[in-house]
N, C-alpha and C positions, 0 to 999 in steps of 0.2 A: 602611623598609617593603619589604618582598621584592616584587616587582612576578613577578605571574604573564606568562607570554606566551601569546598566543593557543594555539600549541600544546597547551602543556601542559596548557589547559583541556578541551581536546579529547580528550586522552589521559586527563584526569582524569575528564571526563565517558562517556567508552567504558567504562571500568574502573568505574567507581559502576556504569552500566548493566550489565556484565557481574556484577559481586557480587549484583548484586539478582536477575540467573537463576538463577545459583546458590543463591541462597539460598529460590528459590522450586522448586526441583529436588528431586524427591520420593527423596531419597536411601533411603530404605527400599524403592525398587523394583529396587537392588542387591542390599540384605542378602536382598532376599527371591528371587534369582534361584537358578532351581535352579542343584547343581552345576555340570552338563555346562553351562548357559551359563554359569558364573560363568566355567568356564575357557577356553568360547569366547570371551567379551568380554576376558578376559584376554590367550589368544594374539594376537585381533587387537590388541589394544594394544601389543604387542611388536611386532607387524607394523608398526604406525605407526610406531612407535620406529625403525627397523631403515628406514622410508622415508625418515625426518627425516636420520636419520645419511648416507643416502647422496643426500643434496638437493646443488645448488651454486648459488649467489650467479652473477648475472650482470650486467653493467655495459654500455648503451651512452651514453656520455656522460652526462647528470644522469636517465637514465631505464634503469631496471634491476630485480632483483625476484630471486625465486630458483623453483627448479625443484623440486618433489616429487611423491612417487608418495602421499601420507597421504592427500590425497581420496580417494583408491578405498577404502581401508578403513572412512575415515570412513563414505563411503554405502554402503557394505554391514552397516557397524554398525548402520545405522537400518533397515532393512527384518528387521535378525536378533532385534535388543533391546529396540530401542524409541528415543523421543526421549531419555529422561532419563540415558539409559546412553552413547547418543551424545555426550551435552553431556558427562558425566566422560571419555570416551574422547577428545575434542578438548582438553581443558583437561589431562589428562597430557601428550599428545605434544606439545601446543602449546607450552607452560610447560614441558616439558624441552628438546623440540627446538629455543626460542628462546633460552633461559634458559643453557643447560647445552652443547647441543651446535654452536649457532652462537656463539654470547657474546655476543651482542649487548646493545649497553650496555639499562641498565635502562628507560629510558624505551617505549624501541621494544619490548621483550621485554614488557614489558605491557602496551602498547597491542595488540601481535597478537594474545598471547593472547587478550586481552578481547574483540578484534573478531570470534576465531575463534569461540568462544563464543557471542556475541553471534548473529550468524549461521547457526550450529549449530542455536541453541534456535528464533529464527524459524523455517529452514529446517524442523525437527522438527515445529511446530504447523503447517505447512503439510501436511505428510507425513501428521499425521494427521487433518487437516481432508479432504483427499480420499481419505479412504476408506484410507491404508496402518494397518498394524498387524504386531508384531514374530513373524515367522512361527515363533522359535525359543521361545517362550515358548506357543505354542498348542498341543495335542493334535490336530490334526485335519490331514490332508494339504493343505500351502499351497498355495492357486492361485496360480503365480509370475508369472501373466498379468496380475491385480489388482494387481500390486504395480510395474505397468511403468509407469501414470503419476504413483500420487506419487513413487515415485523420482527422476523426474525434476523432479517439482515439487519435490522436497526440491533436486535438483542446482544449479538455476537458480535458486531464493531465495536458497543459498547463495553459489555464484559470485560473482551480482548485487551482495549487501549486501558480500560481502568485499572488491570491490572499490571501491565504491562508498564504505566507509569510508577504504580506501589514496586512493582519489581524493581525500576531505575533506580528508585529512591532507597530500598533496602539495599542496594548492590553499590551504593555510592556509604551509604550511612557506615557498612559493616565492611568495606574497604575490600571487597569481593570485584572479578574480573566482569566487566558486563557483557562479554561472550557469553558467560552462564545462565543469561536470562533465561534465553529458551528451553536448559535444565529444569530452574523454576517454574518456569510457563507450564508446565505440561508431569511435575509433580503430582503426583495423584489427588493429596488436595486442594491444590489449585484447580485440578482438571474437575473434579467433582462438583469444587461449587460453580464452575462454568457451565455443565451441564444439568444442574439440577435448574440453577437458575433460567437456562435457556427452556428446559422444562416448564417451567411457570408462563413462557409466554400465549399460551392459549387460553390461559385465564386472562389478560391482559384485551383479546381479543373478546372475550365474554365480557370484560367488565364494557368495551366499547359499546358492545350490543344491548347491552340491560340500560346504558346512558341514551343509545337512539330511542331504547322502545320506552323508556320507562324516565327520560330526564334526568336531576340530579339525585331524584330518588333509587334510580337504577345506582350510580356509585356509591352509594351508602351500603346497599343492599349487598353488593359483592366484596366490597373489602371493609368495611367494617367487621364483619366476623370474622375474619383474617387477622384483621389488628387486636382483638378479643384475644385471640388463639395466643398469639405472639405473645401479648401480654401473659399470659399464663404463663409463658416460657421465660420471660423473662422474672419474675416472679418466682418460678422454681429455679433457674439458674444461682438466683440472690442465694436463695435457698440452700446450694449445693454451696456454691462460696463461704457461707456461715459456717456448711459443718464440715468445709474443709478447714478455715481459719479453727474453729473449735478441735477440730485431731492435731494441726500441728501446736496448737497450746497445748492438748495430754500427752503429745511424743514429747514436748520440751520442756515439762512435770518428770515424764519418767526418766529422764535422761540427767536430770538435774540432781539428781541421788548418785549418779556416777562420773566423777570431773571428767574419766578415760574417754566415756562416751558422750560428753557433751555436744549436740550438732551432730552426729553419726548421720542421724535418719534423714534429717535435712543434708546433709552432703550424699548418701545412700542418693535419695531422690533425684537428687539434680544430676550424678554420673547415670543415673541408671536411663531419665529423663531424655538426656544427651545421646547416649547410645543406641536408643531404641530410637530415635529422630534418625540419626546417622545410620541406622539398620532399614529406613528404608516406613517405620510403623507410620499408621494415620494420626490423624491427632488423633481421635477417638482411643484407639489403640493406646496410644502414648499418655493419654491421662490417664488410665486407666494403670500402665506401669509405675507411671508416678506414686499416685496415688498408694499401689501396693509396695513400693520402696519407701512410703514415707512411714507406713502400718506396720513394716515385717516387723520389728521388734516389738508391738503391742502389747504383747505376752506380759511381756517382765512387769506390769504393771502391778503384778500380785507382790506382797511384802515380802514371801515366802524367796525370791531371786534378790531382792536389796540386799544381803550379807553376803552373800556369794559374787556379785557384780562388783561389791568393796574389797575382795579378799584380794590382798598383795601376793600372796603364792598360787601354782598351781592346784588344780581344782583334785580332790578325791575322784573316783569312779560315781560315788553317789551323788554328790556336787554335781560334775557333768552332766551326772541324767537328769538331776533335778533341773539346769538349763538348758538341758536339752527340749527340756519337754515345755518350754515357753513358745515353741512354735504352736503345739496343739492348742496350747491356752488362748494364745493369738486366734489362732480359728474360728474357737467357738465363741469366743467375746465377740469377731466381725460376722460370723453368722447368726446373730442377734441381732444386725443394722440390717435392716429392709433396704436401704438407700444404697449398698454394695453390692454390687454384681458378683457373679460366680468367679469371674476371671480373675477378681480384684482379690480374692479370698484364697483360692488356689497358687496367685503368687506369691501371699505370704506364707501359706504352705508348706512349698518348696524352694525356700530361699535360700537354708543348709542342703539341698541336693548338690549331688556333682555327678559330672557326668558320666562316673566311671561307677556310680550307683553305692557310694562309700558314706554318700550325706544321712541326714537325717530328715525327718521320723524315720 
C-alpha cells in the first residue's frame, strides 16, 4: 500500500482547497469584461509573466526563497478588475512562472500555485469586504483615495497566508513543531520582506492610475522599467553565483595540496553559516559570514606555505610566523576584488583572533 507522507497531504490538501476557488470563480466576469479591459487584464498578465521570467532563487543554507516583481501587478489587478480576474491572473503567471519558467519539480509547482491562488481569492474577499471595487469596469471618475485601504488590506492578507502556508510546509518538510510558526512569522526576515513588500503598494495604486488615464499604455510605462531594474538584478545576482562557484573551485585547489585540510573551508562555511542563522544574523548578514568562512584561508595560496602545510612535525618559530602571516596575505589578495565588501574582508582578518586578545595578526 503506497503510504502518503505528511507533506504530500498537505500539498494535496492546498490544491483541493485551491480547485474549489476556482471552481467557485465566476468565470463569466471575464467573458463579459469590456474590450479595453479584456486587453488591460491581458497586458498585465504579460507583465507578470515577463516578472516571473526575470525572478532569481536564492540560497542561505536550508533557508532561502526566490525574488519577484508579480506582486505589484498582481495588486494593481484587483483594484483595476476586480477579485475574480485577479485569481485567473495569479493562476497563469503562477502555474507558468513555476511550472514552465523555474521547472520546478511537480509537487512544489502546485503547491505554489495553489497557495498563490488560495491567498489571492482570500485576499480579493477582503478587498471587497472594505469597501474596494474594480475602478476600470465603472463609468464614473474613481476616487483613488477609497481604494488606499483595501489595497492594502488585499496586500497583507496576501503576504500573510502566502507565507504562512510556505511556513506549514517548511515546518511539516523539517519535522519542526507547528506552534513555532508564529516564531517564523515574525523572523526578521520574514518580517522585512512583508513590509517592504506592503511598501510597494502605492506603486500598485499609481500603476491603477497611469492605466485610467493613460490605457494599456499607462502599464507598460510604470512596470516595465521595474522589470528592466529587476533584470539587472537578476543578471548581477548570475554574476555573483559565478564568482562564488569560481572561489569555492580555488579554496578546493588550495586545499587539495594538503590531504589534513581537504574540505576545511567548505565545512568552516557551513558551521559558521549555521551559527550565525542560529545567533539570530539576516540573510544578508549571513552570506556575507559565509562567504568570509569559505575565503579565511585564501592566503595559503602562495607556494611559499605548501611545505610547511605538508610538514609531519611541529612547526619552528619561523614556520609559524611564516603561516601566520597567510592571514595578511588573505587580505590583500580580497582587497583586490571590488565585488567584497569591507565586512567580508575583515572577517578573514580576524579569523585566528581570540577573545582574550592572544590570536593573531
Amino acid at each position: 500500500m503506497l503510504k502518503v507522507t505528511a507533506i504530500q497531504a498537505y500539498v494535496a490538501a492546498t490544491v483541493a482547497v485551491a480547485v474549489g476557488v476556482l471552481l467557485s470563480v465566476d468565470w463569466s466576469a471575464l467573458t463579459s469584461l469590456p474590450a479595453a479591459a479584456l486587453l488591460g487584464l491581458t497586458a498585465l498578465t504579460f507583465l507578470g509573466l515577463a516578472s516571473e521570467a526575470s525572478a532569481f532563487s536564492y540560497r542561505v543554507g536550508s533557508t532561502g526563497g526566490s525574488s519577484s516583481l508579480v506582486f505589484l501587478p498582481l495588486v494593481a489587478a484587483v483594484p483595476l478588475f476586480g477579485g475574480d480576474p485577479a485569481v485567473a491572473f495569479i493562476l497563469v503567471t503562477a502555474a507558468v512562472g513555476e511550472g514552465w519558467i523555474r521547472r520546478n519539480p511537480p509537487i512544489k509547482a502546485f503547491f505554489n500555485t495553489a497557495q498563490y491562488v488560495n491567498a489571492t481569492a482570500a485576499a480579493a474577499f477582503v478587498f471587497a469586504a472594505v469597501g474596494g471595487y474594480p475602478i476600470a469596469l465603472t463609468e464614473t471618475v474613481p476616487q483613488f483615495d477609497l481604494q488606499v485601504v483595501p489595497v492594502l488590506a488585499f496586500g497583507f492578507v496576501a503576504l500573510t497566508l502566502n507565507h504562512l502556508a510556505v511556513a506549514v510546509a517548511l515546518a511539516i518538510t523539517r519535522g519542526e513543531r507547528l506552534w513555532n510558526l508564529g516564531r517564523f512569522m515574525l523572523t526578521q526576515d520574514v518580517g522585512r520582506t512583508i513590509v517592504n513588500d506592503l511598501m510597494v503598494l502605492p506603486i500598485a495604486l499609481l500603476v491603477a492610475f497611469l492605466y485610467f488615464e493613460l490605457g494599456v499604455l499607462g502599464l507598460f510605462v510604470a512596470l516595465l522599467p521595474l522589470i528592466f531594474i529587476r533584470y539587472s538584478y537578476l543578471s548581477n545576482f548570475r554574476l555573483e553565483a559565478a564568482n562564488r562557484d569560481l572561489m569555492q573551485a580555488l579554496v578546493k585547489a588550495i586545499e587539495t595540496r594538503d590531504p589534513y585540510t581537504s574540505g576545511h573551508s567548505v565545512r568552516v562555511m557551513g558551521l559558521a553559516r549555521d551559527i550565525g542563522l542560529a545567533a539570530g544574523l539576516n540573510m544578508r548578514r549571513a552570506a556575507e559570514l559565509e562567504t568570509a568562512a569559505l575565503l579565511h584561508d585564501i592566503g595559503k595560496i602562495e607556494v611559499v606555505y605548501e611545505g610547511i602545510m605538508q610538514k609531519p612535525g611541529a612547526l619552528t618559530p619561523d614556520e609559524r610566523a611564516v603561516m601566520e602571516s597567510h592571514v595578511e596575505r588573505g587580505v590583500e589578495i580580497l582587497r583586490s576584488l571590488t565585488s567584497l565588501n569591507a565586512r567580508i574582508v575583515e572577517g578573514v582578518r580576524h579569523h585566528h583572533e581570540l577573545y582574550d586578545g592572544s590570536g593573531y595578526p
